[in-house]
C-alpha positions as a Markdown table, in Angstrom:
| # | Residue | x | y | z |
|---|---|---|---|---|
| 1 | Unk | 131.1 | -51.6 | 34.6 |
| 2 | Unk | 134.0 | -49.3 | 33.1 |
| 3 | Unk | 136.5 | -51.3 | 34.8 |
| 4 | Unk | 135.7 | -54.8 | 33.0 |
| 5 | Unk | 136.3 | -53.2 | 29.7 |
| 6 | Unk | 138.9 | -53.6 | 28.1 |
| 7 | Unk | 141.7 | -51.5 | 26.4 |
| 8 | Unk | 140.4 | -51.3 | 23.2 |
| 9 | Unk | 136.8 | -51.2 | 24.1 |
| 10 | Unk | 137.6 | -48.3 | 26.5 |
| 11 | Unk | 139.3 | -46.8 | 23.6 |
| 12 | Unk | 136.2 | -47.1 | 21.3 |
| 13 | Unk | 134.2 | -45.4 | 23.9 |
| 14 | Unk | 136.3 | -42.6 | 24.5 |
| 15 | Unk | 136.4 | -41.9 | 20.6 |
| 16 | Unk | 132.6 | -42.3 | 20.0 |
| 17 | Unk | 132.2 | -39.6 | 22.9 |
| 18 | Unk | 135.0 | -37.4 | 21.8 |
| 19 | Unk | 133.6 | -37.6 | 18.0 |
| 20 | Unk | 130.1 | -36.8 | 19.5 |
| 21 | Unk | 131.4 | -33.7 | 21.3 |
| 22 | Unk | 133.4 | -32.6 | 18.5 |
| 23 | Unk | 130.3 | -33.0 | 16.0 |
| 24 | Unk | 128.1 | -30.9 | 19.0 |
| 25 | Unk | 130.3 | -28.2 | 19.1 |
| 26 | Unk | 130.8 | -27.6 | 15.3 |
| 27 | Unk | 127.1 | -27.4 | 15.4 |
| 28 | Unk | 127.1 | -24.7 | 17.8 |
| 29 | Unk | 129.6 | -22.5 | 16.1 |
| 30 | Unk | 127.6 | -22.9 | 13.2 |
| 31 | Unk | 124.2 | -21.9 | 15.1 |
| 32 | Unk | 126.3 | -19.0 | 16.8 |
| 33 | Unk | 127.5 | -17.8 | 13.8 |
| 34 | Unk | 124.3 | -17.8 | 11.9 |
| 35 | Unk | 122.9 | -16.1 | 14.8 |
| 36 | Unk | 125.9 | -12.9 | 14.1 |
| 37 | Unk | 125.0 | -12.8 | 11.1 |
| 38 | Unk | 121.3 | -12.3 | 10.9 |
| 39 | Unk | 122.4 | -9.6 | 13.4 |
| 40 | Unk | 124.8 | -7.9 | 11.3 |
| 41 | Unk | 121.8 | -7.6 | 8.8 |
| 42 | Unk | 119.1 | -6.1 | 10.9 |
| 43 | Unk | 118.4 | -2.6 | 9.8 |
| 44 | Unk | 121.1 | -2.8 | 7.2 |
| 45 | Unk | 117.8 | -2.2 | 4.2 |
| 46 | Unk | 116.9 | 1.3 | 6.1 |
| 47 | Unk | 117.7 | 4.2 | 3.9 |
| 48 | Unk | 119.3 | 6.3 | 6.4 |
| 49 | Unk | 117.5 | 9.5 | 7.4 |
| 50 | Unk | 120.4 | 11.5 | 8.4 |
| 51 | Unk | 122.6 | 12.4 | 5.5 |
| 52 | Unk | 124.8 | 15.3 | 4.0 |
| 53 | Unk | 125.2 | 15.7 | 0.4 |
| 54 | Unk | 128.3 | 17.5 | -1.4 |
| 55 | Unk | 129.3 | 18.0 | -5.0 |
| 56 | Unk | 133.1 | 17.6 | -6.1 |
| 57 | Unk | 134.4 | 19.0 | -9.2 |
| 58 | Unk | 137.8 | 18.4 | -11.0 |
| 59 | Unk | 139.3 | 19.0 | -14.0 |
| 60 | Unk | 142.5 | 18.8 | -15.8 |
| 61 | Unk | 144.7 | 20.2 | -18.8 |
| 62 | Unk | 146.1 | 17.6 | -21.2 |
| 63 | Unk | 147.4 | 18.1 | -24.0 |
| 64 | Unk | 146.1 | 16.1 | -26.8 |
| 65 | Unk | 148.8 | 13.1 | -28.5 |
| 66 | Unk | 146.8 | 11.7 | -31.4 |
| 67 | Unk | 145.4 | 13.7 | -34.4 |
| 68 | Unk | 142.3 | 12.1 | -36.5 |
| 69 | Unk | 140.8 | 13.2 | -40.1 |
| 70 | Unk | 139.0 | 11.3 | -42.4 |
| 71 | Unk | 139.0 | 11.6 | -46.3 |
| 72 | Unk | 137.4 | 10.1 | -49.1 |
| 73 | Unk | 138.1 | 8.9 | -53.2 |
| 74 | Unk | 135.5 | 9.2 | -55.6 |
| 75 | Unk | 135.6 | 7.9 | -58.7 |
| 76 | Unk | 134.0 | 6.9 | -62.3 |
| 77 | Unk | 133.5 | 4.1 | -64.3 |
| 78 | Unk | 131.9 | 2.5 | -67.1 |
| 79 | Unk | 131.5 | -0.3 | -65.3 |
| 80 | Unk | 131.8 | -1.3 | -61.6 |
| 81 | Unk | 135.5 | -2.8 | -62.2 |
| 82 | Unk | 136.2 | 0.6 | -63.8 |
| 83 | Unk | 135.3 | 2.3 | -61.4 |
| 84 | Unk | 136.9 | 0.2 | -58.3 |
| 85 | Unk | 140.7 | -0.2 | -60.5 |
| 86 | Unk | 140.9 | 3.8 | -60.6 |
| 87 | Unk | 139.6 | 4.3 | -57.0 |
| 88 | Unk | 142.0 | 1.5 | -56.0 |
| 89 | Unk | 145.0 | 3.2 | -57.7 |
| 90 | Unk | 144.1 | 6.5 | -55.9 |
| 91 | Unk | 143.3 | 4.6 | -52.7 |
| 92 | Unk | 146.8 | 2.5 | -52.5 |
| 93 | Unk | 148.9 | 5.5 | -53.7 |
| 94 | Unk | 147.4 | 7.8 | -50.6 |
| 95 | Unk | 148.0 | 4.7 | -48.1 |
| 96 | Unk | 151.8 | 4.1 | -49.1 |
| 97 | Unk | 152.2 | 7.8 | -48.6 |
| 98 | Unk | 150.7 | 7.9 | -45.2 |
| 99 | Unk | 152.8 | 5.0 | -44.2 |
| 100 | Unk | 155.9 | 6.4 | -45.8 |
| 101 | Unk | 155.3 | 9.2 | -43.3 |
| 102 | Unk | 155.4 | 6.5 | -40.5 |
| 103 | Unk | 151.6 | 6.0 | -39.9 |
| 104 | Unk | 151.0 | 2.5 | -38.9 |
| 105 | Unk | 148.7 | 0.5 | -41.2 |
| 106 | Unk | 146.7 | 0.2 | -37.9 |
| 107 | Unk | 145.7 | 3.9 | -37.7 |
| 108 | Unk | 144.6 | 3.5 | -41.1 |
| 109 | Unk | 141.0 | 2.3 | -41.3 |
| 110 | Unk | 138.4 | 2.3 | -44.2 |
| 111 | Unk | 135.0 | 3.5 | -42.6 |
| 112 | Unk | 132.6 | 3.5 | -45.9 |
| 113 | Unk | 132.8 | 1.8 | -49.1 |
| 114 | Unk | 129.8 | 1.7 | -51.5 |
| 115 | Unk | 129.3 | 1.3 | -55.1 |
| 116 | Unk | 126.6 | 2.9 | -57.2 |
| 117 | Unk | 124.8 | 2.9 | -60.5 |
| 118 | Unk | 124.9 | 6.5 | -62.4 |
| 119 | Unk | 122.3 | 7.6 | -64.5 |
| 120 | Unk | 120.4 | 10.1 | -66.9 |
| 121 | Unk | 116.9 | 11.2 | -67.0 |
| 122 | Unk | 116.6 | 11.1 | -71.3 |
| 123 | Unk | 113.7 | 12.9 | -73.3 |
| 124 | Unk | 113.4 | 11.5 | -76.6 |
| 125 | Unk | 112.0 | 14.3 | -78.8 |
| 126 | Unk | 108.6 | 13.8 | -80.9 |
| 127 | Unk | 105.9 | 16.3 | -82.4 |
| 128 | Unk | 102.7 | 17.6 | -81.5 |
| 129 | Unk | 100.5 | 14.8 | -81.8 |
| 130 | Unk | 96.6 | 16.0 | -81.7 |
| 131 | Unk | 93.5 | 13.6 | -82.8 |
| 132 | Unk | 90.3 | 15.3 | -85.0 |
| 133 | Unk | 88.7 | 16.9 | -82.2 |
| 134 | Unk | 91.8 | 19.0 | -81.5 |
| 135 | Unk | 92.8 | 17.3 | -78.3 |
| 136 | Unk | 96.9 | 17.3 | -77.7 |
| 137 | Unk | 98.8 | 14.2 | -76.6 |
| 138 | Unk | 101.5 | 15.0 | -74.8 |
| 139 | Unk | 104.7 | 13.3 | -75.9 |
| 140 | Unk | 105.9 | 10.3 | -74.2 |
| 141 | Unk | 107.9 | 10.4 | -70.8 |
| 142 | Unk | 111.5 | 9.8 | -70.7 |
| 143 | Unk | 113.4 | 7.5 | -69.4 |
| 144 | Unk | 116.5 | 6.4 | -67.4 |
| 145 | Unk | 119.6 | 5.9 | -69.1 |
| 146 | Unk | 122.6 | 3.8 | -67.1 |
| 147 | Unk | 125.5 | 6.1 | -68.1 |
| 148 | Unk | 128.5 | 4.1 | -65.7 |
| 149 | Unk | 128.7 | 3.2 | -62.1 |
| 150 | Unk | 130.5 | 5.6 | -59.0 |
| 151 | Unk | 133.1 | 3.8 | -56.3 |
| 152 | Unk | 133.4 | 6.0 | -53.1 |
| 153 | Unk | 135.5 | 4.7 | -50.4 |
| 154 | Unk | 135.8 | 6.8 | -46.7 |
| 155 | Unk | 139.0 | 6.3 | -44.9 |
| 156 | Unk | 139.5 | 7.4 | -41.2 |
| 157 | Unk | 143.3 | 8.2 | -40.3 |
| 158 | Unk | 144.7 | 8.7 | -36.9 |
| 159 | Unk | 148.3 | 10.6 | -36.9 |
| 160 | Unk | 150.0 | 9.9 | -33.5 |
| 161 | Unk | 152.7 | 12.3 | -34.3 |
| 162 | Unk | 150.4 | 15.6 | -33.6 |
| 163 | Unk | 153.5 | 17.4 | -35.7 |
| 164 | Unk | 152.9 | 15.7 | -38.9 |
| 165 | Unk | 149.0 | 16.3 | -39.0 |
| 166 | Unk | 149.2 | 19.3 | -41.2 |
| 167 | Unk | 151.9 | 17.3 | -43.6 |
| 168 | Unk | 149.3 | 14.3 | -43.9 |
| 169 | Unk | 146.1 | 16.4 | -44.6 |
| 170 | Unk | 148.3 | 18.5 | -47.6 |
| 171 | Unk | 149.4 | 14.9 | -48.8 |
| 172 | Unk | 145.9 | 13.2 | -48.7 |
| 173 | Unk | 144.6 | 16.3 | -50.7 |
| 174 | Unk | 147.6 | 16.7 | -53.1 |
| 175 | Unk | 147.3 | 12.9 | -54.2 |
| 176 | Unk | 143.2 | 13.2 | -55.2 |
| 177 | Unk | 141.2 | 12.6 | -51.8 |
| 178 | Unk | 138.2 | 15.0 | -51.2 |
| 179 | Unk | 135.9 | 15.4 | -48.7 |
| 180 | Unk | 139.0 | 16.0 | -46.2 |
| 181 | Unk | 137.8 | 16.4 | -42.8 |
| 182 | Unk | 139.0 | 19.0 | -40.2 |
| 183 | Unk | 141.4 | 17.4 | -37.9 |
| 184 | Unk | 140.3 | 16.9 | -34.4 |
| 185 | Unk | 143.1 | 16.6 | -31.9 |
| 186 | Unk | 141.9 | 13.6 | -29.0 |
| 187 | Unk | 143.4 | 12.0 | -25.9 |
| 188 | Unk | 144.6 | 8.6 | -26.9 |
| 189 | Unk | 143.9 | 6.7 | -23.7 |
| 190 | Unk | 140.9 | 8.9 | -22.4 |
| 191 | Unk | 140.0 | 5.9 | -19.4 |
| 192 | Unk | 143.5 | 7.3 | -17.8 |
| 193 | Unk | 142.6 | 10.9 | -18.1 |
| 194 | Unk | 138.9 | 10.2 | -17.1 |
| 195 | Unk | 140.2 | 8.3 | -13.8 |
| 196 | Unk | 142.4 | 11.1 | -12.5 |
| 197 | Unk | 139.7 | 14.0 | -13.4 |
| 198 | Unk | 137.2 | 11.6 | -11.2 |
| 199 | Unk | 140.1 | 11.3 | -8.5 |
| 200 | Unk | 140.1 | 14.5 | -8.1 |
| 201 | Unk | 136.3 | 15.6 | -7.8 |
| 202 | Unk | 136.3 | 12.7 | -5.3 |
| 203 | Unk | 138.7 | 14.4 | -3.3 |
| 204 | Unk | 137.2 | 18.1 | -3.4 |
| 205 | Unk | 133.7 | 16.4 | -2.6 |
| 206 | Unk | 135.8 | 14.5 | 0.5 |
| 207 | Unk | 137.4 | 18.0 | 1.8 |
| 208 | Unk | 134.1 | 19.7 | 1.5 |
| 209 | Unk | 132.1 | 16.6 | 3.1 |
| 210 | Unk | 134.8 | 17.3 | 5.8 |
| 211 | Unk | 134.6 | 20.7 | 6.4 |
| 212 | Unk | 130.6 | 20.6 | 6.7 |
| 213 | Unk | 130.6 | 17.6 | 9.2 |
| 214 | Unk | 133.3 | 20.0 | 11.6 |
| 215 | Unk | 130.8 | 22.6 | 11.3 |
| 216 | Unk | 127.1 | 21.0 | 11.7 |
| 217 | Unk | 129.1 | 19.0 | 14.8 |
| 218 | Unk | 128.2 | 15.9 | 13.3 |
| 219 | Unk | 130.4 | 12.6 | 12.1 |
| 220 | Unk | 130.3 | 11.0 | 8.5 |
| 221 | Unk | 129.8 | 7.2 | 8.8 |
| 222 | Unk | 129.7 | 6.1 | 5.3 |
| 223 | Unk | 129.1 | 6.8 | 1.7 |
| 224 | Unk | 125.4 | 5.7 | 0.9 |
| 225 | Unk | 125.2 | 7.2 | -2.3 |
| 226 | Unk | 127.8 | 8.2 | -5.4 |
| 227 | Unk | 127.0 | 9.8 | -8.8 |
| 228 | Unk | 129.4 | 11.0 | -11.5 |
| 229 | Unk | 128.9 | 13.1 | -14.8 |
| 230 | Unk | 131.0 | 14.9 | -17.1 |
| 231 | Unk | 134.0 | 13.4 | -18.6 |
| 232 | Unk | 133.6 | 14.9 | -21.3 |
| 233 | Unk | 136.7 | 16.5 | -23.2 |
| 234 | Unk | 136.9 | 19.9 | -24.5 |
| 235 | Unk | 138.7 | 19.4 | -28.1 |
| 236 | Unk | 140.0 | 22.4 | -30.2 |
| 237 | Unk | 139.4 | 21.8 | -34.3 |
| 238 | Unk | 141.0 | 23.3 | -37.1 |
| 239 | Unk | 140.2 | 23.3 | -40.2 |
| 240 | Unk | 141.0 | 20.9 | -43.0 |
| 241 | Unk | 142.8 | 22.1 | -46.4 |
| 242 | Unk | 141.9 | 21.7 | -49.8 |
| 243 | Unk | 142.8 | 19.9 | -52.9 |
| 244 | Unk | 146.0 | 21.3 | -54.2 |
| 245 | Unk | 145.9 | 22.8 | -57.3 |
| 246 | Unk | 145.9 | 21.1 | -60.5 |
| 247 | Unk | 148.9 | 23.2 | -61.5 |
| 248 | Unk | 150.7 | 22.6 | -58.4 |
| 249 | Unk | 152.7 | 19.8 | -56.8 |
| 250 | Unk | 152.6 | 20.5 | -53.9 |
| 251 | Unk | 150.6 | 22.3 | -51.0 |
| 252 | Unk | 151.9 | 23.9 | -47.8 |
| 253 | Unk | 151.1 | 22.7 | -45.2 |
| 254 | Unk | 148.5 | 24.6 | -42.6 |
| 255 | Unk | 149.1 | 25.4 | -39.0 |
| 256 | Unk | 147.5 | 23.2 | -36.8 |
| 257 | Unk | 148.3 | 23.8 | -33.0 |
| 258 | Unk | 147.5 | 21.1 | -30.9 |
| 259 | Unk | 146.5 | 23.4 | -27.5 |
| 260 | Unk | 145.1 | 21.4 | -24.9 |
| 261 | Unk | 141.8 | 19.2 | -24.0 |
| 262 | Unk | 140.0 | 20.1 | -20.6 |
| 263 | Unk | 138.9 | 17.2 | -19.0 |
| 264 | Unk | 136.0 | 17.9 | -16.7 |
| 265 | Unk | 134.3 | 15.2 | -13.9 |
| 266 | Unk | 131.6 | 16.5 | -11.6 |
| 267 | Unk | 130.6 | 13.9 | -8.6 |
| 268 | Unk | 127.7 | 14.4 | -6.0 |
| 269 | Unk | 128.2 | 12.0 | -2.8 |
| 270 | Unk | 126.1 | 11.3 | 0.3 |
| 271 | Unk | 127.3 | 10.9 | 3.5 |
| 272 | Unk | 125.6 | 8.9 | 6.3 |
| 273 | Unk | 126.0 | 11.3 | 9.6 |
| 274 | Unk | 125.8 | 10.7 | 13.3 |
């Protein structure tokens, strides 16, 4: 019957057939594939039974590049606007000098700023006062007096040239701030130094993970479990200085050495053996 076809029918035939073995065979791989797969997965939710368990630990020395302190101006007013023009004064003068001293306005953030009413308990006098029977009044309470309104403002500062701290916490005082924190010396970019403490806990877990598989005769397979803690920075403070006296111009600076932060990352990892 194939040979009273012709050309173009023959043609139709051999493409419905080759589409139809084409189709069957993608359908296969698919099948096949699906197959693999469900294999890969079988057992893959048991928590493995045989496992070793080490501890890595690593720290580093850095030494700290950005000095912090807050400070704050306090000040009095008959009224609110009072109060806020002379704390603004004080404020802006401080912030010129900072940035005179190369501080970018960016490290220089206010933190608090509240305003609030001030005022005195008053006792007005009056006498004695007793009815016929001899019983004694007492007199009549006081009362709250308004007497003017208190601006404080809290400005953080961050001094990235560790050198100058001491020159910026004498300035601060010397123009009016109080409440001058102690400088605390940090790590700018503390996600760097955290990675390369963890880097290296990983690797002193790894050596010891080693050395215990050679020794029990046994293989690591993989990493089931991970856990990290510490992190955490060891900072040195110093103190902060005072207000310079009113009789003085100027203060000298203190001494604040920088000394270095001890970054510390502690890891526990399992280890699936054979």
């Amino acid at each position: 019957m194939y040979q009273y076809l012709n050309d173009i029918q023959k043609k139709r035939i051999f493409m419905a057939v080759f589409t139809a073995v084409v189709i069957f065979s993608a359908f296969l791989a698919v099948e096949v594939l699906s197959v693999l797969k469900q294999i890969s997965y079988i057992g893959s939710g048991v928590t493995p039974t045989n496992v070793i368990t080490v501890t890595g630990k690593g720290e580093i020395f850095v030494i700290p590049d950005t000095g912090s302190f807050s400070f704050s101006v306090v000040e009095d007013g008959a009224t609110v606007k009072d109060a806020q023009d002379k704390a603004s004064k004080k404020v802006n003068s401080i912030i010129d000098a900072l940035k005179a001293m190369g501080i970018d306005e960016k490290d220089i953030k206010t933190i608090g700023y509240y305003s609030n009413p001030k005022y005195e308990y008053s006792n007005s006098p009056c006498p004695m006062m007793s009815n016929p029977n001899g019983v004694i009044y007492p007199c009549p309470s006081g009362k709250q007096v308004l007497t003017g309104y208190e601006v404080n403002q809290t400005i953080s500062v961050k001094v990235r040239k560790t050198d100058d701290a001491g020159t910026a916490l004498t300035k601060v005082g010397s123009l009016g701030a109080s409440n001058i924190s102690g400088i605390d010396f940090v790590i700018d970019d503390m996600d760097a130094v955290n990675s390369q403490a963890r880097d290296k806990a990983i690797q002193d877990a790894k050596d010891k993970a080693e050395v215990l598989a050679k020794s029990l005769g046994v293989k690591l397979v993989r990493i089931v479990s991970f856990n990290e803690s510490g992190n955490y920075p060891v900072p040195y403070y110093s103190m902060g200085v005072m207000k310079a006296d009113a009789g003085s111009s100027e203060s000298t600076p203190p001494q604040v050495p920088v000394g270095q932060n001890q970054i510390v990352s502690n890891v526990t990892i399992t280890y699936e053996i054979k």
